[in-house]
ROVOMAR-342436 format. One record per residue (C-alpha): x, y, z; residue in three letters. Coordinates in pm, whole numbers, plus 32768, in hexadecimal, padded with zeros to 4 digits. Each point is the difference from the previous one (the first is absolute). Example, Ala and Ser with C-alpha at 12.3 -4.5 7.8 and 13.67 -1.06 7.14 Angstrom:
<atoms>
84CE7E3E830CALA/808981587FBESER/
</atoms>
This chain:
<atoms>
85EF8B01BA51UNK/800E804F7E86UNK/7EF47F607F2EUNK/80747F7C7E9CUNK/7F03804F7EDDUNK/7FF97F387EDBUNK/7F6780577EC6UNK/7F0A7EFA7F66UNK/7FAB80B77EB3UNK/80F97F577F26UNK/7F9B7EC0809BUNK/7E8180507FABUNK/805E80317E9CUNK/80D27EB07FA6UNK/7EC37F6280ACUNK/7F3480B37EFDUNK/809D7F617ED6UNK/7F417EA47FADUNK/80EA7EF68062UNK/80027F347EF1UNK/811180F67F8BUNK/80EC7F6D810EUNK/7FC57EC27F8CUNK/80DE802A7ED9UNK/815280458088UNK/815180367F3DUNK/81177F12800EUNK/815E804C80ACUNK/81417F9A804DUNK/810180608104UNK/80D280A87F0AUNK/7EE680D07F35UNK/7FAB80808183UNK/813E8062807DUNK/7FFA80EC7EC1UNK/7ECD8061804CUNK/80608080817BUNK/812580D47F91UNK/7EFA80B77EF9UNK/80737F567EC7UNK/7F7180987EE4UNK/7EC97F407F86UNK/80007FF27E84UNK/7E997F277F5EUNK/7FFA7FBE7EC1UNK/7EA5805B7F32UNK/7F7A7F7F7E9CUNK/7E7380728067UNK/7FFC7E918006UNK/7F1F7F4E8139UNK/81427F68807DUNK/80D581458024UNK/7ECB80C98071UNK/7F9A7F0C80FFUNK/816E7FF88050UNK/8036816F8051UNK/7EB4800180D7UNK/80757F0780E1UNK/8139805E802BUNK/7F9A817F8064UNK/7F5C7F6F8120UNK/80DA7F0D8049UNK/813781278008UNK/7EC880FE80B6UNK/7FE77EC98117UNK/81717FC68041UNK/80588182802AUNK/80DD7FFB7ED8UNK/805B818A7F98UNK/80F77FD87EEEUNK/7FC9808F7E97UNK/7ED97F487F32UNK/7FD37FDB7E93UNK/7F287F407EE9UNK/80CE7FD57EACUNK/7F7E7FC47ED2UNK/80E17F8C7ECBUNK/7F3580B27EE4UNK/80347ED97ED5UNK/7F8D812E7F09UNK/7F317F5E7ED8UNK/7FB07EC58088UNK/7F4C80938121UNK/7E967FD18040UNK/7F7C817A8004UNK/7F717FD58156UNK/81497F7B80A7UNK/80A4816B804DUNK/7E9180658077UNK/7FB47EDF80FCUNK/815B80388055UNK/7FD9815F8042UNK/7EC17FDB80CAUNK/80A47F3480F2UNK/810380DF8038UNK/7EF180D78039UNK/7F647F108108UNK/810A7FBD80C4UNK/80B781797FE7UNK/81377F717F81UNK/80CC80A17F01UNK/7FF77F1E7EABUNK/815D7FDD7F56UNK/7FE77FA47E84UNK/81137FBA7F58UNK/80957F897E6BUNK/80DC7F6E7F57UNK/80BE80FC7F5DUNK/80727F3D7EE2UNK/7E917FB37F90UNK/7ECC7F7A806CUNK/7F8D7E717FF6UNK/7F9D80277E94UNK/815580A77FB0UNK/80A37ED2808EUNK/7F5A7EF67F68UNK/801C80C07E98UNK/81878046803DUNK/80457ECC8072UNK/7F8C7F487EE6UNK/80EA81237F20UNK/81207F8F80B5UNK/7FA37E657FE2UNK/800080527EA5UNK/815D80B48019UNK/807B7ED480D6UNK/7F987F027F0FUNK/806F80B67ECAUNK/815A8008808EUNK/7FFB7E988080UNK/801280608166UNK/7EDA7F1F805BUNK/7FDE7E967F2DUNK/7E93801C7FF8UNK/7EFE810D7FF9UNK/7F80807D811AUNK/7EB78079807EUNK/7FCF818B805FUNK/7EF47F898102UNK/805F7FED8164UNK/7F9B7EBE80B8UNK/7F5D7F63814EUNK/816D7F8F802FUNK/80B981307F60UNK/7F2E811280B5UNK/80D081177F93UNK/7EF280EB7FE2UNK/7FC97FDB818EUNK/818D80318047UNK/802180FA7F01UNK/7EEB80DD8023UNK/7F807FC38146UNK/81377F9080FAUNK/8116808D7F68UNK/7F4B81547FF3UNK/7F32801B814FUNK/81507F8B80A7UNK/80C281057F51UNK/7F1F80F5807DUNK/7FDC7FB48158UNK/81918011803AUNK/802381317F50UNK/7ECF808F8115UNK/80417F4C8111UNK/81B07FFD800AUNK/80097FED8179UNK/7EAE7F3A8050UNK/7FE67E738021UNK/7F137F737F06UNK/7EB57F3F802CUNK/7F767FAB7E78UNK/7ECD7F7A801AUNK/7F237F487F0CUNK/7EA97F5D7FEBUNK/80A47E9E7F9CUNK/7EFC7EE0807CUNK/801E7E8E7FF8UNK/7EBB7FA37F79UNK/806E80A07ECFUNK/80DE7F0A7F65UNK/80C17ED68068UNK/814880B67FF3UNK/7F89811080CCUNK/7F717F0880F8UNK/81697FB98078UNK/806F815B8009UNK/8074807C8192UNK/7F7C81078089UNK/812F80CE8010UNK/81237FE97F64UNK/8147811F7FB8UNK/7FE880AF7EC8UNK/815480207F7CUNK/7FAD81527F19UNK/7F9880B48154UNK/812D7F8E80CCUNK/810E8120800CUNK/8104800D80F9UNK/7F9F80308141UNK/7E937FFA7F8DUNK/7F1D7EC17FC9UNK/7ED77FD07F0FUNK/7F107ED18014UNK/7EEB7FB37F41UNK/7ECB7FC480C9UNK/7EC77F177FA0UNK/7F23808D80FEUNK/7EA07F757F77UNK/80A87E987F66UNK/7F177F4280FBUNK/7EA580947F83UNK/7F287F697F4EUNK/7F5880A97EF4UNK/7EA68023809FUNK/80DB80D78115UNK/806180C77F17UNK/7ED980827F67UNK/7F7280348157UNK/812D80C78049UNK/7FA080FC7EFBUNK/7EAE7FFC802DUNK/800D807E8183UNK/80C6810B7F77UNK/7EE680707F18UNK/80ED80027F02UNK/7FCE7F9C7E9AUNK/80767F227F39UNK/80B580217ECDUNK/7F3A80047ED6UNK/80C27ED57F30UNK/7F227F4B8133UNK/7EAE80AB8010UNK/7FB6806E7E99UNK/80B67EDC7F16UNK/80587EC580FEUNK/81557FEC8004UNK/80987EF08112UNK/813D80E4804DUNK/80AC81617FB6UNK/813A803A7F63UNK/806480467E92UNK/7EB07FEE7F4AUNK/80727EBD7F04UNK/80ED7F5D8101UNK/80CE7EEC7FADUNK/7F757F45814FUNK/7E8680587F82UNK/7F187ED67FDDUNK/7F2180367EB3UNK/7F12808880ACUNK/80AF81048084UNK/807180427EC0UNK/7ED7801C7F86UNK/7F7A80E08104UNK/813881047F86UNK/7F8880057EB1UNK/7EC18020805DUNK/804A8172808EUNK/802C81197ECEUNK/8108809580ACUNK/80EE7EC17FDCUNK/7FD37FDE7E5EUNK/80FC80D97F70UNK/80E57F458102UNK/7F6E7EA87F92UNK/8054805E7EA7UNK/816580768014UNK/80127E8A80FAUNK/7F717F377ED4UNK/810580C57F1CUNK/811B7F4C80CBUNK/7F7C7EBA7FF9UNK/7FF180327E68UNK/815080667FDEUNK/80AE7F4080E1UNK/7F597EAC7FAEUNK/80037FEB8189UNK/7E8B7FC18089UNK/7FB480D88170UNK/7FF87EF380CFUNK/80957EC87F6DUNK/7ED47F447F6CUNK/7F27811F7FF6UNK/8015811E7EF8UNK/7F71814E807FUNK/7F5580077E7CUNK/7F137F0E8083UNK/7F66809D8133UNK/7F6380F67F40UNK/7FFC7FE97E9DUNK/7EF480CF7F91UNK/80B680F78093UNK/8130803D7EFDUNK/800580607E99UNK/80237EEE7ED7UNK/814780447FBEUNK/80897FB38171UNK/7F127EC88013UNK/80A57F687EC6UNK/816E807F808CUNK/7FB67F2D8108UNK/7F867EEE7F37UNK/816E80007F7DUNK/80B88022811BUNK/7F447EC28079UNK/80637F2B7EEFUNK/816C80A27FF5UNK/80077FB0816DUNK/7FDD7E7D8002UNK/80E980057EB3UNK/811180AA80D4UNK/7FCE7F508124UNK/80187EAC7F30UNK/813380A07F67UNK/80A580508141UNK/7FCC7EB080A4UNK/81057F787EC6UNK/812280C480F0UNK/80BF7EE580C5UNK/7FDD805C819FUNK/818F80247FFFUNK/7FE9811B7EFFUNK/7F2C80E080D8UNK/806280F980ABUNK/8026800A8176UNK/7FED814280D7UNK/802B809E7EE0UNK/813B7F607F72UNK/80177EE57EF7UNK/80D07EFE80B2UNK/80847F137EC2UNK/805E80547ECCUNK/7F467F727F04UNK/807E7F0A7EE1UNK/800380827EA0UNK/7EC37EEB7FB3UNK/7F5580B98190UNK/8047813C7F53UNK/7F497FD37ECDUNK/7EE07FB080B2UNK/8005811780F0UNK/802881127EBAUNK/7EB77F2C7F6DUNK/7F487FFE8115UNK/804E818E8054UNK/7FCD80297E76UNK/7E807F427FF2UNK/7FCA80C7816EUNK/803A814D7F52UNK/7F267F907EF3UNK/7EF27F9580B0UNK/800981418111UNK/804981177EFFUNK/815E804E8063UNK/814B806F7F8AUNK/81037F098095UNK/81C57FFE7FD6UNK/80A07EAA8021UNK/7F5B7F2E7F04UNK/81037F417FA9UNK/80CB7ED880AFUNK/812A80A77FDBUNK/7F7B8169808DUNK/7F537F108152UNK/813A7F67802AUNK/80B3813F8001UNK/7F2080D680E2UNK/7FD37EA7810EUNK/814C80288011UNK/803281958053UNK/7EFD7FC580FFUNK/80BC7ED3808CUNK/815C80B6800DUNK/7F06812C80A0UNK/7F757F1580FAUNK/81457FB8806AUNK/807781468035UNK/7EBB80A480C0UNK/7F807EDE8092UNK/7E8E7FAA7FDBUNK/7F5A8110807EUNK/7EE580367F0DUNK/7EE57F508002UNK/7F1E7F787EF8UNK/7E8A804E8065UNK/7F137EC78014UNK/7F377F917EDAUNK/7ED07F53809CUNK/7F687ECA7F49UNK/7F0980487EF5UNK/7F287EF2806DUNK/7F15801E7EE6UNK/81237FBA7F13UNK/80917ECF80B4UNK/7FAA7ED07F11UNK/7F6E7EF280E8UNK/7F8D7EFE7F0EUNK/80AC7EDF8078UNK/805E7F637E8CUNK/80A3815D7F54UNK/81687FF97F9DUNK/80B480FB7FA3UNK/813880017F0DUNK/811D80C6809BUNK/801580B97E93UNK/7E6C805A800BUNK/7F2080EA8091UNK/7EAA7FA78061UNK/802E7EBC7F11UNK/7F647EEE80BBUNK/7FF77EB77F8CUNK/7ECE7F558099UNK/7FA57E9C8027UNK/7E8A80408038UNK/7FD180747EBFUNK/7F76816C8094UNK/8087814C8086UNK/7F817FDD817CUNK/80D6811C8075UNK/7F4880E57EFAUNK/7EC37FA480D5UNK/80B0809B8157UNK/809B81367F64UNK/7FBC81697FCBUNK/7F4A80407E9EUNK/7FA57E987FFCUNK/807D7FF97EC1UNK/7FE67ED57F0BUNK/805480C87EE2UNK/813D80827F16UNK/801B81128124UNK/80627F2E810DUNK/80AA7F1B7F8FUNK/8146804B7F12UNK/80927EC17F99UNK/7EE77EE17FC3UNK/807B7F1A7EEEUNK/7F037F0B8064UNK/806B7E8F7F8FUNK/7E947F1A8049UNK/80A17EB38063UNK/7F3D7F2080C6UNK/7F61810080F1UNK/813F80AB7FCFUNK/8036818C7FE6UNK/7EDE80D97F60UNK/7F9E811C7FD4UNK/7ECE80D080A7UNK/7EBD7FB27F3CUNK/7FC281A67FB8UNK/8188802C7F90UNK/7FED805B7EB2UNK/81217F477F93UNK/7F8C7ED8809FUNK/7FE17EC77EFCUNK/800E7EC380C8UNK/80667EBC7F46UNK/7FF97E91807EUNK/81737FAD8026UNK/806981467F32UNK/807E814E8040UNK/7F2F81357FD6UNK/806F814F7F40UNK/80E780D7808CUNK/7F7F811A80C2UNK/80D7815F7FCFUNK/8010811680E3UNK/805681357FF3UNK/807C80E58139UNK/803C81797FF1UNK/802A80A98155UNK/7F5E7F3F80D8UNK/7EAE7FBE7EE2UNK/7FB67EA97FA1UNK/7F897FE17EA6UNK/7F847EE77F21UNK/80887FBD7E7CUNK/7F4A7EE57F2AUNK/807E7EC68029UNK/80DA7F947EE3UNK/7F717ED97F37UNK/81637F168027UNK/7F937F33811CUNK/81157FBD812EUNK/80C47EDA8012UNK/7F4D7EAA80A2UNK/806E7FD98147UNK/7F2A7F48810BUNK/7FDC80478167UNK/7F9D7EE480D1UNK/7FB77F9E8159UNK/807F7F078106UNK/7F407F758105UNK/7F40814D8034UNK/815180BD8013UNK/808D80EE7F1AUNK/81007FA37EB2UNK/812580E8801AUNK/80717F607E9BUNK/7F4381217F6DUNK/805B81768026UNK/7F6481417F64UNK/812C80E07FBCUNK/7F94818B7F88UNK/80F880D57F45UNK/7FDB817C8049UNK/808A80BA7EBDUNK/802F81857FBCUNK/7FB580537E9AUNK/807381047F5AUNK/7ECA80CE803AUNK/80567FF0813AUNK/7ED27F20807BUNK/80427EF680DEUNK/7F3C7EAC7F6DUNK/7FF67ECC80B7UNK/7FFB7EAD7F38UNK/7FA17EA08080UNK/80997EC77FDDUNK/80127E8B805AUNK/81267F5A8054UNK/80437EA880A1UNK/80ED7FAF8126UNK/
</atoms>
């Protein structure tokens, strides 16, 4: 009789390890396990964020438990500029840790910053040419997330099939669904479409998506492993590009609190002032840190500001049917339509600082019209990018009208400027708003008490207020001494008179200085 010896020393050590780590246990599918058994090649992707370390920790013991012996790796998409300083560091560490190799890969083209910055070159090109109707934003967006395709995806899967040509693919992030809402109803598998070659799958694996967040630190903290510094040292909620377009304030804050994330913050505040665009919608990077950046950048984003709300006000004058889709206008526009549309790119160009072709109806007409016959022949294959609502410039007061001929011309029954109340600058003054011939009928339109033009008259029309614009800088003249034409604007039953419109007329002089003039006219 043969006697059978078993060896208990690997058992001895699993029960050595506290067992609170077994309570947090990855999540699986039939599909991401069949890969597994025939040694797929396990690919996690790393930020030195909690999530993605906590990820790769897990998953190493899950793949240790299971047998699994095909190839490992931890990538990291290195976002260049916009990187914390530490990320590369805790990244390398757990590399380290685990004895993994750590792939980092680029974007050859450029890194986040480069992006942003040429995008907003070619936006410029686009609209210049008339290949977009309205000006549009260099920023990328929570629902335009092309610096996460483009210089995360696209480049991590790129790499991984040029490495791995005869291996199945397992990508796996540190997704969760106490994140966000969207993220919440993300599966825990699904194919990845980059990865699949023929013959060869790739899925995309959300091994940790049912951990809370507590679990997560724990995770890390069993490893002895610590945590990235954007964390520890400055309280930052999350770790990705230091000023992230998903960042709360705080978290924007707690990037500009770190020296090593200034020069960045600057050259970030630089596009916002340019491009008339704020970071994130309502919120202008300017503001986060302010004492941060010179004079002369505070008060170019002072202008950009103003010059935003004018061009948005502008840009809401374009009928729907005149925009472009995907891309492509999709009517061509009426001789009166494109008048309007050279005006409003005209005042836009003013007002941003830019050097715009087809100001004239005749020139819009012409060039809808190649694009249309272009359309046509290509089919609509190019897409316009998404211009997100500028909240802050969205005029909510519920009595403002607005003449299809004006631009930020309201004509309000309350007798005050509520929306100037609810927008950036707060402005009650020549600097906000362009075109205020203020007639003072019975509580009809007025001026703001500190406007300096502002002369209210029972049942009379002020003086004129003049403006002049020069690439993108609102300036005030004195107001002439002829006073405006009566005209009264009155209410009914606590709704708005549409009998009375403010209608502005942009000139070019022969200076060259753009100067805006107010006027009242009845409807």
């Amino acid at each position: 009789m043969s006697l059978q010896i078993i060896d208990l020393s690997s058992l001895r050590e699993r029960l050595t390890i506290p067992a609170t780590r077994f309570l947090r246990t990855v999540a699986s599918t039939p599909e991401v396990n069949a890969l597994l058994d025939t040694d797929a090649v396990v690919a996690i992707g790393v930020s030195g964020g909690k999530d993605s370390v906590a990820c790769a920790l897990a998953v190493a013991r899950y793949l240790d438990l299971i047998g699994h012996t095909g190839p490992r790796v931890l990538v990291h998409a290195d976002l260049g500029r916009v990187e914390w300083k530490d990320s590369a560091p805790a990244c390398e560490r757990l590399a380290a840790h685990l004895g993994w190799e750590l792939l980092t890969v680029r974007r050859q083209a450029g890194d986040m910053l480069a992006r942003w910055q040429k995008r907003w070159e070619n936006n410029v090109t686009r609209y210049r040419e008339l290949s977009c109707v309205r000006l549009i934003l260099p920023w990328s967006t929570p629902s335009m997330r092309f610096c996460t395709s483009e210089l995360k995806t696209a480049v991590i899967t790129s790499a991984l099939k040029k490495r791995y040509p005869a291996h199945d693919i397992v990508n796996v992030t540190g997704v969760r669904r106490q994140e966000s809402s969207a993220r919440s109803k993300m599966p825990v598998a699904a194919p990845l479409a980059a990865l699949t070659r023929r013959g060869r799958q790739g899925i995309t694996w959300n091994a940790i998506i049912e951990w809370p967040v507590e679990d997560v630190f724990q995770e890390i903290a069993d490893a002895g492993l610590a945590l990235h510094e954007a964390y520890t040292r400055y309280g930052a909620s999350r770790v990705s590009c230091a000023f992230c377009i998903m960042s709360s304030l705080d978290d924007l804050r707690a990037a500009a609190g770190c020296a090593d994330n200034h020069d960045l913050y600057r050259e970030m505040v630089a596009i916002d002032a340019a491009s008339t665009f704020a970071f994130q919608g309502q919120r202008w990077l300017a503001d986060v840190a302010p004492d941060l950046l010179p004079a002369s950048l505070l008060a170019a984003v002072a202008r950009a500001k103003v010059a935003a709300a004018a061009r948005v006000g502008v840009e809401a004058e374009i009928p729907a049917h005149l925009l472009y889709t995907a891309g492509w206008p999709t009517h061509l526009p009426s001789p009166q339509e494109a008048a309007l549309i050279a005006s409003v790119r005209s005042r836009v160009a003013a007002f941003v600082g830019l050097d715009v072709d087809y100001t004239t109806a005749e020139s819009v007409v012409a060039r809808y019209d190649s694009l249309l016959a272009a359309r046509a022949t290509a089919g609509a294959t190019q897409r316009e990018p998404e211009t997100p609502a500028q909240e802050a410039f969205v005029f909510r007061a519920p009595c403002v009208r607005y003449s299809p001929l004006s631009y930020l011309s309201p004509t309000n029954c309350k007798g005050t400027f509520p929306c100037a109340t609810t927008l950036p600058l707060h402005s009650s003054s020549c600097l906000f708003w362009p075109s205020l011939a203020a007639c003072s009928g019975s509580r009809g339109l007025s001026e703001p008490a500190s406007h300096p033009c502002a002369q209210r008259r029972s049942r009379s029309c002020s003086r004129r207020s003049f403006f002049s614009l020069h690439r993108g800088f609102w300036t005030t003249s004195p107001c002439p001494s002829s006073p405006a034409s009566s005209s009264s604007h009155g209410r009914q039953s606590g709704r708005c008179s549409t009998a009375s419109l403010a209608e502005v007329a942009t000139q070019k002089t022969s200076s060259g200085r753009w100067v805006i003039r107010s006027s009242t006219v009845t409807g």
